[in-house]
C-alpha positions as CSV (number, residue, x, y, z in Angstrom):
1,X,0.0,0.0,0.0
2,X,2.8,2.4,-0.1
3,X,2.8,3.4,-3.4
4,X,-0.4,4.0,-3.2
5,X,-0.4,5.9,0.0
6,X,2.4,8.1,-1.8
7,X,0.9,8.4,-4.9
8,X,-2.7,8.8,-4.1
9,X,-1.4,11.6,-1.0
10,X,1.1,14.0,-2.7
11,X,-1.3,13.9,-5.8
12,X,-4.3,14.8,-3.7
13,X,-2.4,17.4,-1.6
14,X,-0.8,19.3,-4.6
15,X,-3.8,19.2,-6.3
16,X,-5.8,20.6,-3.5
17,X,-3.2,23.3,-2.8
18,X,-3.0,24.8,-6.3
19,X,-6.5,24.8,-6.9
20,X,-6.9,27.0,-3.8
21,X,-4.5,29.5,-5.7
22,X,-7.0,29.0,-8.5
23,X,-4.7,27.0,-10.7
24,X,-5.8,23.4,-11.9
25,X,-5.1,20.7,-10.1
26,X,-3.8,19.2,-12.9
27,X,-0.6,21.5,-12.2
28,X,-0.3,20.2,-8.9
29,X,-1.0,16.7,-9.8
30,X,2.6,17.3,-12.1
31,X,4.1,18.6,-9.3
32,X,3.7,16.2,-7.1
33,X,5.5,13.7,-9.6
34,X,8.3,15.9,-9.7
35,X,8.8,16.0,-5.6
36,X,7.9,12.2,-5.2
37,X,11.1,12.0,-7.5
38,X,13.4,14.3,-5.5
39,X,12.4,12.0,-2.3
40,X,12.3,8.7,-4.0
41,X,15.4,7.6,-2.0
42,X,13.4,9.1,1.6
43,X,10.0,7.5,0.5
44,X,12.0,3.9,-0.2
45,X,9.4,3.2,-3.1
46,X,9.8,-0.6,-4.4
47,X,11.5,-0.5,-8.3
48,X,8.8,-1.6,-10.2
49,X,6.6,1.7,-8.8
50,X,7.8,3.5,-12.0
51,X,6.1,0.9,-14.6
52,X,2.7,0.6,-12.4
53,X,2.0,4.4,-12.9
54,X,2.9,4.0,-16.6
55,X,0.4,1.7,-17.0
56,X,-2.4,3.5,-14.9
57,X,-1.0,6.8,-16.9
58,X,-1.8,4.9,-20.5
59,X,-5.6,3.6,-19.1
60,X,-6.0,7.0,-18.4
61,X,-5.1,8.2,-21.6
62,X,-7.6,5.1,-23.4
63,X,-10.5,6.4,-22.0
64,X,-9.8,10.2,-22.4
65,X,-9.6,9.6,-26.3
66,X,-12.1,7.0,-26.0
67,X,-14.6,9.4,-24.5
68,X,-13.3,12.6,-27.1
69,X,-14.4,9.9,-29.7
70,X,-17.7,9.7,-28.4
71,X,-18.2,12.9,-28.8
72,X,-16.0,13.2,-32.5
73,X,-17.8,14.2,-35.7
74,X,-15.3,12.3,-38.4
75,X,-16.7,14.1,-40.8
76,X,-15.0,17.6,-39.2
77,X,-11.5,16.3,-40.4
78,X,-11.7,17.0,-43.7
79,X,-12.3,20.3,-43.3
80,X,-10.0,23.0,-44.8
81,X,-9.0,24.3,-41.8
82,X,-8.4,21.2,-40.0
83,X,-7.0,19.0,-42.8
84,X,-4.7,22.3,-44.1
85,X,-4.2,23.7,-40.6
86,X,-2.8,20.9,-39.5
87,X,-0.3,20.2,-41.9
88,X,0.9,23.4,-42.0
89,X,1.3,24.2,-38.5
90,X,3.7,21.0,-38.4
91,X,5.9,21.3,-41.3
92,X,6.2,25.3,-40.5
93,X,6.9,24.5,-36.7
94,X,9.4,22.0,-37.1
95,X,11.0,24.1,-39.8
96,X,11.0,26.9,-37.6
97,X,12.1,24.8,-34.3
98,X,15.0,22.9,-35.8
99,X,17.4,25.5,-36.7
100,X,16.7,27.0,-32.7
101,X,17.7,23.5,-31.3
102,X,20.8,23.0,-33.3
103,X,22.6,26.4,-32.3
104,X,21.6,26.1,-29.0
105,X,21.3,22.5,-28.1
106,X,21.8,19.7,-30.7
107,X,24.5,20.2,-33.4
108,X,23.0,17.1,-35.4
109,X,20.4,18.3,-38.1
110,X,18.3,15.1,-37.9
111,X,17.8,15.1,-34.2
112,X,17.0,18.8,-34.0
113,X,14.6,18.3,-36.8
114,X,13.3,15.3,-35.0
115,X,12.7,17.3,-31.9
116,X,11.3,20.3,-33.8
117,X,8.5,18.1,-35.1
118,X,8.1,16.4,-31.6
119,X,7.3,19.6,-30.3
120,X,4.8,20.9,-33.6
121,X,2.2,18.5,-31.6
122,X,0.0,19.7,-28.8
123,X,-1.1,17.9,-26.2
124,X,-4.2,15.6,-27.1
125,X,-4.9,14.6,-23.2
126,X,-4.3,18.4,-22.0
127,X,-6.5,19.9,-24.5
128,X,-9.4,17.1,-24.4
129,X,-9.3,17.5,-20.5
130,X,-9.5,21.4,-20.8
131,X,-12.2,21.1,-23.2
132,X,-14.2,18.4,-21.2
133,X,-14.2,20.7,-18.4
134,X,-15.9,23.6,-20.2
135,X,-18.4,21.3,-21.9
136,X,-16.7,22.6,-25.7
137,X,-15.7,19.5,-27.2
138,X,-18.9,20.5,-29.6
139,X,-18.8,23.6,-29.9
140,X,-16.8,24.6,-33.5
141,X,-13.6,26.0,-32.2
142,X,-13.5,22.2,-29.9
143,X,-14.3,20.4,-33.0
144,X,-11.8,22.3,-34.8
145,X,-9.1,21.6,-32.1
146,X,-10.1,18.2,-31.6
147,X,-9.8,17.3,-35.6
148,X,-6.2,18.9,-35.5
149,X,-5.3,16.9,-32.5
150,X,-6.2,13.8,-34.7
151,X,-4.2,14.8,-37.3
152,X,-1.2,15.7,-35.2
153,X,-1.5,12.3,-34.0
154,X,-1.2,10.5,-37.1
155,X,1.7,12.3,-37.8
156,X,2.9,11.3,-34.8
157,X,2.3,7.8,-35.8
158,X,4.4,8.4,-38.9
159,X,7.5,9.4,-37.3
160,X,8.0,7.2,-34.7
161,X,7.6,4.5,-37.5
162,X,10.4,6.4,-39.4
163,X,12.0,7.1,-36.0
164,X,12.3,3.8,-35.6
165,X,12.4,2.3,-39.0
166,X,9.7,0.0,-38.7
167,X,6.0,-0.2,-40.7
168,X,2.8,-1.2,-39.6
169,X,1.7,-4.8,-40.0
170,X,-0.1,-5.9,-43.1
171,X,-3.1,-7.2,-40.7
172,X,-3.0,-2.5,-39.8
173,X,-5.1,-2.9,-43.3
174,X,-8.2,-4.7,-41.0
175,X,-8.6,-0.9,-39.3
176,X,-10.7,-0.1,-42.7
177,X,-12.8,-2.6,-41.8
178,X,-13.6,-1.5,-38.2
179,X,-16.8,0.0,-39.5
180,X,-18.4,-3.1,-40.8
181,X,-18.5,-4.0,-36.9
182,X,-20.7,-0.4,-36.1
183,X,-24.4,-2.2,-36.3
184,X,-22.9,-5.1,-33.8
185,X,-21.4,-2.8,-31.5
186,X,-24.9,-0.7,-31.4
187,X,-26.2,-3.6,-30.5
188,X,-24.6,-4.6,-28.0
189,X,-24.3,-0.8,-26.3
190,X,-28.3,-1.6,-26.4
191,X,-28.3,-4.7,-24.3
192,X,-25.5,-3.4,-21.7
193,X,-28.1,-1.5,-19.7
194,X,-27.2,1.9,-17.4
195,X,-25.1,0.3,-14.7
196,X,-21.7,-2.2,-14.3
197,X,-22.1,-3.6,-17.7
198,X,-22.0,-0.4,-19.3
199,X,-19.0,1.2,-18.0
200,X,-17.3,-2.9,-18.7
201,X,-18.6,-2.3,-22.4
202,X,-16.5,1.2,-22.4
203,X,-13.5,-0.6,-21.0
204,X,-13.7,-3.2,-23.1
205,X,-14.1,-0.9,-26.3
206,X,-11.0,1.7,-25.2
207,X,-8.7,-0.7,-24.1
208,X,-8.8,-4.3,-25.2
209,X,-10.4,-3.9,-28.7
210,X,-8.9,-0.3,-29.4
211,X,-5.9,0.5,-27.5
212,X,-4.8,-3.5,-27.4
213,X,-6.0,-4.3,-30.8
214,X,-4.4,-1.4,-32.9
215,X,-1.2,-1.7,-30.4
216,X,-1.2,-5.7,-32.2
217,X,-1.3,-4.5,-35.7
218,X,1.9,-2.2,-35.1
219,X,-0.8,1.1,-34.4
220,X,-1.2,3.7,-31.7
221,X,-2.9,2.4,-29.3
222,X,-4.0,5.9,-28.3
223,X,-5.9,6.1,-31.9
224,X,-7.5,2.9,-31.6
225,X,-9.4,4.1,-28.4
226,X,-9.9,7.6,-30.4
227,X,-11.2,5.1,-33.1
228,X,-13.7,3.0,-31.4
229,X,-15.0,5.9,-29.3
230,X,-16.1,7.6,-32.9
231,X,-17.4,4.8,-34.2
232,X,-20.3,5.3,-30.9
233,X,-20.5,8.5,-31.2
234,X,-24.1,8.6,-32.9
235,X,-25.3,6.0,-30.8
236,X,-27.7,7.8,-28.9
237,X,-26.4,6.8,-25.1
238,X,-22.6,7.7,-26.5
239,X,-23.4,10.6,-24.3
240,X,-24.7,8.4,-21.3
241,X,-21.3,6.2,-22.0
242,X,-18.9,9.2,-21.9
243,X,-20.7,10.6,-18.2
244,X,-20.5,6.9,-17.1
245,X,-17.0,6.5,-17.8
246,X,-15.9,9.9,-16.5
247,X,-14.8,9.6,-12.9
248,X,-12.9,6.2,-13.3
249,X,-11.1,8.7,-16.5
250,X,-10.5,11.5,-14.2
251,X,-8.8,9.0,-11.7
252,X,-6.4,7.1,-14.4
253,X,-5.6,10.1,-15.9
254,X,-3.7,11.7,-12.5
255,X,-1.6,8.9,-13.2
256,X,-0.7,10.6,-16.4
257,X,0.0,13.7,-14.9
258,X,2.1,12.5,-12.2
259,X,4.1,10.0,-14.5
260,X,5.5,13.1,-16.0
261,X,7.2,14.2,-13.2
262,X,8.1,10.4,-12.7
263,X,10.3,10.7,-15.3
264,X,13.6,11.7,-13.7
265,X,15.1,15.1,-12.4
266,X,16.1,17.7,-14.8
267,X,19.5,19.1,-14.6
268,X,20.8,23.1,-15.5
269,X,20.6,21.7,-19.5
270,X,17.3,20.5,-19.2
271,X,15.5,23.4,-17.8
272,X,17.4,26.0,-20.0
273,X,16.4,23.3,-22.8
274,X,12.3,23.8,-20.7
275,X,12.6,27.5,-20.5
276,X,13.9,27.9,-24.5
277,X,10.6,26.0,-25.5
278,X,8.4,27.3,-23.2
279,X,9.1,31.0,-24.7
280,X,8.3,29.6,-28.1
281,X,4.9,28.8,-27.0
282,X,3.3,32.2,-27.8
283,X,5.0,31.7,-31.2
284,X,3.2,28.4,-31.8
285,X,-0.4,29.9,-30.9
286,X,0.4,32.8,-32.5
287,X,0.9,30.3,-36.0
288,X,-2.1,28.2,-35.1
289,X,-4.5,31.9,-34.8
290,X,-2.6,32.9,-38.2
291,X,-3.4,29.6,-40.6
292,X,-6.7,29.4,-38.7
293,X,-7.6,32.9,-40.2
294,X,-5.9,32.0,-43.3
295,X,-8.9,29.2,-43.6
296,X,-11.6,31.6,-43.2
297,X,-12.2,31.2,-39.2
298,X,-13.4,34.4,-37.3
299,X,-10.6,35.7,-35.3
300,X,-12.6,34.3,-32.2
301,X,-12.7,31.0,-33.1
302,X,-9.1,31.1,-34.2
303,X,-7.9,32.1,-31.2
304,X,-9.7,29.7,-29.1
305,X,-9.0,27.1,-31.0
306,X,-5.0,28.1,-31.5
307,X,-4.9,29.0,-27.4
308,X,-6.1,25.1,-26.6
309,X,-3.5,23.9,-28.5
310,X,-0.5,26.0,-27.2
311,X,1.4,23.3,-25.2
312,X,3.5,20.5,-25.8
313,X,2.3,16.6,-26.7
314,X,3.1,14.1,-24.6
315,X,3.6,12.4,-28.2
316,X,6.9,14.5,-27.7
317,X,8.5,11.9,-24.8
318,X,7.5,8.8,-27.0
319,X,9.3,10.2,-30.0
320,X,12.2,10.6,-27.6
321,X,12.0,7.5,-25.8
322,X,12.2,6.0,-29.5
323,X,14.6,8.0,-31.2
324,X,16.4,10.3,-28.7
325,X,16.1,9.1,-25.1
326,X,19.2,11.4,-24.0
327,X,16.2,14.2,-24.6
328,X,13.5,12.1,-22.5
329,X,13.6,14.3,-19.1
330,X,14.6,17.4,-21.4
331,X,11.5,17.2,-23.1
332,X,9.4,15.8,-20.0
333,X,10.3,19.3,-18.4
334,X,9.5,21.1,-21.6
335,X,5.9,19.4,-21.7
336,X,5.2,20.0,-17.9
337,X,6.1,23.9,-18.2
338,X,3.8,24.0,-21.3
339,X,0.9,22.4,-18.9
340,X,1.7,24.7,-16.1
341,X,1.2,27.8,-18.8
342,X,-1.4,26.2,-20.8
343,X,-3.9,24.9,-18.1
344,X,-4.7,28.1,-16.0
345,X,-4.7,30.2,-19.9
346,X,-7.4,28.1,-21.1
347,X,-9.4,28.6,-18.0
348,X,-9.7,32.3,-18.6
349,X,-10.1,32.1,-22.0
350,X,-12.9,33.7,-22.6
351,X,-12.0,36.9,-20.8
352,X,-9.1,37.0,-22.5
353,X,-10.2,36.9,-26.0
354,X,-13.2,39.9,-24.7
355,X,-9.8,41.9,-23.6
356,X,-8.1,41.4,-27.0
357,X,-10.8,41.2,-29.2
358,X,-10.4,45.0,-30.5
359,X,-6.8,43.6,-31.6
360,X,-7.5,40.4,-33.1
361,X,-11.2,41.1,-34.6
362,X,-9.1,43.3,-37.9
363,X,-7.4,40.2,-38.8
364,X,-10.3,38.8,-40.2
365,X,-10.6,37.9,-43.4
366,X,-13.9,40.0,-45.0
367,X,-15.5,37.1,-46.9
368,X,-18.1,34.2,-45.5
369,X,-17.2,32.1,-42.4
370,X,-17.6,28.9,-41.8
371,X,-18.6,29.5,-38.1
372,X,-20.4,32.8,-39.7
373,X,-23.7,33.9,-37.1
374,X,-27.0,35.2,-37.4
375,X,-27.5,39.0,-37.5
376,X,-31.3,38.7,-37.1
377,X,-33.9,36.4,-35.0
378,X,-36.6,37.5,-37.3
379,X,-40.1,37.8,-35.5
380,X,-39.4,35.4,-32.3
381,X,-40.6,36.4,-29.4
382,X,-38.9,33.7,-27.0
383,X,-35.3,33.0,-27.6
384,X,-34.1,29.3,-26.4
385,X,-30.2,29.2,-25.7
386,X,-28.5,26.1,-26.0
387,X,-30.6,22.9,-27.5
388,X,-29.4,19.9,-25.2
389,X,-32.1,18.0,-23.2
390,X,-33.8,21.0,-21.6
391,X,-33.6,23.5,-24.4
392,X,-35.3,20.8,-27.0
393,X,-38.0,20.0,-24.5
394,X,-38.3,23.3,-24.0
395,X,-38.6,24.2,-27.6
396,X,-41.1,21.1,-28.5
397,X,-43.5,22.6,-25.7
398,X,-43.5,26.3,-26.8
399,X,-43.0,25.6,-31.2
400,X,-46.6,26.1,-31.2
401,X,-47.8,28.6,-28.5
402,X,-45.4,31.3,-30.4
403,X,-42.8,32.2,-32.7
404,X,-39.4,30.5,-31.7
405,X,-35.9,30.9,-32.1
406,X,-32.7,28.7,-30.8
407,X,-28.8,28.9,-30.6
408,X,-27.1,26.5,-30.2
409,X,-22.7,26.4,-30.4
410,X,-22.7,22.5,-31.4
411,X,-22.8,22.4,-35.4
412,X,-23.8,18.8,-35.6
413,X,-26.7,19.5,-33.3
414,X,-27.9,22.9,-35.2
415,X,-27.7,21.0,-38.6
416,X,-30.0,18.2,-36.7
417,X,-32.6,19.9,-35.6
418,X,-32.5,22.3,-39.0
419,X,-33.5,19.4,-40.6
420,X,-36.6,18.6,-38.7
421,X,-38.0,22.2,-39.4
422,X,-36.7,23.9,-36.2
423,X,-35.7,27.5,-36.5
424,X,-32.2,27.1,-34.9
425,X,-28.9,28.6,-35.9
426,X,-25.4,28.4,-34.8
427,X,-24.0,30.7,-32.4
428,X,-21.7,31.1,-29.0
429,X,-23.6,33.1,-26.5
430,X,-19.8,33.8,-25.1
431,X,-19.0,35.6,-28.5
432,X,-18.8,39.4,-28.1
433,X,-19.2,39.9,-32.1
434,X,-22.0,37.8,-32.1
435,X,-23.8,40.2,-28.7
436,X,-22.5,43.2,-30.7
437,X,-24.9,42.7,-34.4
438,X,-27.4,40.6,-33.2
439,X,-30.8,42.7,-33.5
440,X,-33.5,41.3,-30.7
441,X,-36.7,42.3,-33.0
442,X,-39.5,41.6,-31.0
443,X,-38.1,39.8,-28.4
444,X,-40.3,39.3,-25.3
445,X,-38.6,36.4,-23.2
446,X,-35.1,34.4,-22.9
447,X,-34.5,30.9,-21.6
448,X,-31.1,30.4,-21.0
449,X,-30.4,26.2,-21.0
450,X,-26.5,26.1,-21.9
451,X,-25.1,23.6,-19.4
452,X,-21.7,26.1,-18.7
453,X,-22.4,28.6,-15.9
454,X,-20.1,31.0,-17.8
455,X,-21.7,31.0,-21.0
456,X,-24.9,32.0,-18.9
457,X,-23.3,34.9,-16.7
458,X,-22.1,36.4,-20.2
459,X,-25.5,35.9,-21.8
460,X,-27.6,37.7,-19.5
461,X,-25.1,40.5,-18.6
462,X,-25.1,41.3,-22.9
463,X,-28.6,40.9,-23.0
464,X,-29.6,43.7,-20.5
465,X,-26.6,45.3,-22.0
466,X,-28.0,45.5,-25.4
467,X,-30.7,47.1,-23.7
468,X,-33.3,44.0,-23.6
469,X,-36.0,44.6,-20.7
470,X,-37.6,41.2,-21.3
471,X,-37.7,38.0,-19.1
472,X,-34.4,36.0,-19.1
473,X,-34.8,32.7,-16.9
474,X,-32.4,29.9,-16.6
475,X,-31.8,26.7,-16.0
476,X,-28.9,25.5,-13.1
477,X,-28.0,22.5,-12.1
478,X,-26.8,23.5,-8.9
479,X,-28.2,25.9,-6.2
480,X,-24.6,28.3,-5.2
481,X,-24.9,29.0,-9.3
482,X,-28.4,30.3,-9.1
483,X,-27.4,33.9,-7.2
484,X,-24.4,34.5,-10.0
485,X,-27.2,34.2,-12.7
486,X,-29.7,36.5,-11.2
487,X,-26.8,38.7,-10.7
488,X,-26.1,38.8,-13.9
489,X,-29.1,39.9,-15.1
490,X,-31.5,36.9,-15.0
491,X,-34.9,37.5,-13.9
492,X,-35.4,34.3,-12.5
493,X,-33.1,30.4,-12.1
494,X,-34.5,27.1,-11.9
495,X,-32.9,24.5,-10.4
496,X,-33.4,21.8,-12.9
497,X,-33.6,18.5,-10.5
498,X,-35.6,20.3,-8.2
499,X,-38.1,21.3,-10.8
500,X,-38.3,17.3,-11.6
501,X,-38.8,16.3,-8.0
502,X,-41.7,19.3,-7.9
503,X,-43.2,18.2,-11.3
504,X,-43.2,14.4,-9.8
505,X,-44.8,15.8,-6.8
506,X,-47.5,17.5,-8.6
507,X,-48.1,14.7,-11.2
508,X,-49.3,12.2,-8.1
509,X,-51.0,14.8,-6.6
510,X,-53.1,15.0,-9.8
511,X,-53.1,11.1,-9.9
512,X,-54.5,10.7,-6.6
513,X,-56.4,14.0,-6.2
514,X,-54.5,15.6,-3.2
């Protein structure tokens, strides 16, 4: 139990004292690997500590992907600016890094191009996690990030096979028929029911079939989880699966975090080799905003997008332990910094971009956008924000009492319900351009069902703003949220379960005439 003990306290301590700074906790889980390291030889930890957390660190990273697949839209990754962004962003990186590493750090060309495309790929467990956490996997700039992240990772794939000289397996050519299985799988997501045998199912899916199966045929294991998680994601209890499966995630993936730090003590080289890369990082956001713009993308969703991918892949440490290991705790360094700037960026992301916008807004391209939003509600008199659960059932009861309109920041979801008739368009309520020309018409009332708490504080304070004197109610899941709502300008916050025990009540009241 000592490992355990260690691992399970420092993580839990670090974690707990960062996020009372109001950092992640994330940043404190990498801490903690880093002083479990400096006191290995006071803790006495047994030898084969080191390969248990690698393995608890990779079943952390199955289910992440396996849940981001869940939630994928394959069809987003042959968009321009995903297919175009991401190729460009890593051959201009790597050209741009390896000329920095061999005057400073590695006078042999191959190796500091090596590193200098190692370090073109963001991290696809930091950015998933960050976008989990604000619910924007969906939303277009997550889809966007998430499709480049996919990419990177194939490339990634490709040069640890030229790394390391070695091809996939002829039996790799099965993968293409992975979707042939789809109907059988659906079917047996079906019979798994809501409880134990689901989150088996999950397991079973992300780690034996995808991550082992791929890992067989000479494949990442990481995109075989990715894989079978898309190939649920229109199941329609993918999104049951993914909540199921998130707490036993959260907990294998500290293991990822603290298997960083794991990896050995940097010396002076190492963290002037960190500190090098970690000034760089603005330089590699600043190229994702740039190409993102170049394909069309409002300076908003550019910069979202390009700030969730500004950090380092963990890709980076297995291209080193493959090609480079001299560069393993180098590089391990180099990804932690990019964490500890990345993590608590991303959190106020939003603000930021409202700070900057007057800056970034000019270099828009004038032409159509692909995440272009509407100017106009026409003649609605009720506005519904955010179609999940409680925003469709909302919109099914009032679609003929009055005229209707609904935003919603998922794509996938607006084109779905477009095509059943339903007068919803896409749009961020946390998008100042989209506050600024929106014209309210004859708008009498607001129902405010996004799930993030933030994108409900923004849209209330804009709406009485914009000078809108009508109703704005919302929806919370939780009661220490409802006072920040009214605050903001919200007439009036329902707590959603609350409302469900009350309209329970009232239905067997009814039934038995109370």
């Amino acid at each position: 139990m000592l490992l355990e003990a260690v691992w399970i306290g420092f993580a839990f301590s670090l974690g707990m004292l960062v996020r009372l700074i109001g950092l992640p906790p994330l940043i404190g889980y990498l801490a903690a690997g880093f002083v479990i390291t400096l006191n290995a030889a006071e803790l006495q930890l047994p030898p084969t500590g080191k390969s248990i957390i690698d393995h608890v660190a990779h079943l952390g990273v199955l289910l992440l992907l396996f849940t981001v697949g869940l939630k994928l839209n394959v069809r987003s990754l042959g968009k321009p600016e995903v297919l175009g962004g991401s190729v460009l962003h890593f051959v201009v990186s790597a050209i741009l890094y390896a000329p920095i590493i061999y005057l400073s750090f590695e006078p042999n060309w191959f190796h500091a191009l090596m590193l200098g495309a190692a370090l073109a790929f963001s991290s696809t467990v930091l950015a998933a996690k960050v976008l989990e956490g604000k619910r924007e996997i969906r939303a277009f700039h997550g889809r966007v990030a998430v499709g480049i992240l996919i990419m990177q990772d194939l490339f990634a794939m490709g040069l640890m096979s030229f790394s390391q000289g070695v091809a996939p397996s002829p039996w790799a050519l099965l993968v293409f028929a992975i979707p042939l299985l789809k109907p059988l799988l659906f079917k047996l997501m079906d019979l798994t029911g809501h409880d134990d045998l689901q989150i088996l199912f999950g397991v079973l899916l992300a780690v034996v079939l995808g991550g082992g199966g791929f890992h067989l045929v000479g494949l990442s294991s990481e995109l075989g989880a990715l894989v079978f998680g898309a190939l649920l994601s229109s199941h329609s209890r993918a999104g049951e699966l993914s909540k199921t499966l998130w707490g036993l995630k959260e907990f294998f993936l500290v293991g990822f975090f603290l298997n960083i730090g794991l990896g050995g003590l940097p010396d002076q080289q190492a963290w002037l080799f960190a500190a090098l890369m970690t000034l760089l990082l603005p330089v590699k956001g600043a190229l994702f905003f740039g190409l993102l713009i170049m394909f069309k993308l409002r300076a908003r969703s550019a910069f979202l997008t390009g700030l969730t991918l500004t950090n380092y892949s963990e890709f980076a440490l297995i291209v080193a332990s493959v090609a480079m290991p001299q560069f393993l705790i180098p590089l391990a360094l180099t990804v932690a910094l990019s964490f500890v700037v990345s993590a608590p960026l991303n959190r106020y992301a939003h603000p930021l971009y409202e700070r900057w916008a007057s800056r970034l807004i000019p270099f828009e391209r004038n032409i159509h956008h692909p995440d272009e939003q509407p100017v106009s509600l026409g003649d609605a008199e009720v506005l519904i924000m955010g179609m999940g659960r409680t925003g469709t059932a909302a919109y099914q009861y009032l679609q003929h009492k009055t005229h209707l309109a609904a935003l919603d920041s998922d794509p996938a979801r607006v084109i779905k319900h477009q095509a059943l008739g339903n007068n919803v368009f896409f749009a961020d309520a946390e998008d100042q351009v989209f506050w600024h020309g929106l014209q309210l018409g004859n708008l009498k009332a607001v129902m405010l069902c996004m799930s993030d708490l933030e994108a409900k504080l923004i849209a209330a304070r804009k709406l009485r703003d914009a000078g809108f004197v009508g109703l704005i109610v919302s929806h919370s899941m939780h009661s220490d949220e409802a006072g920040a709502i009214i605050a903001a300008g919200a007439d009036h916050t329902y707590l959603t379960m609350s409302e469900a025990g009350l309209g329970l009540a009232e239905r067997v009241r009814q039934h038995i005439a109370l």
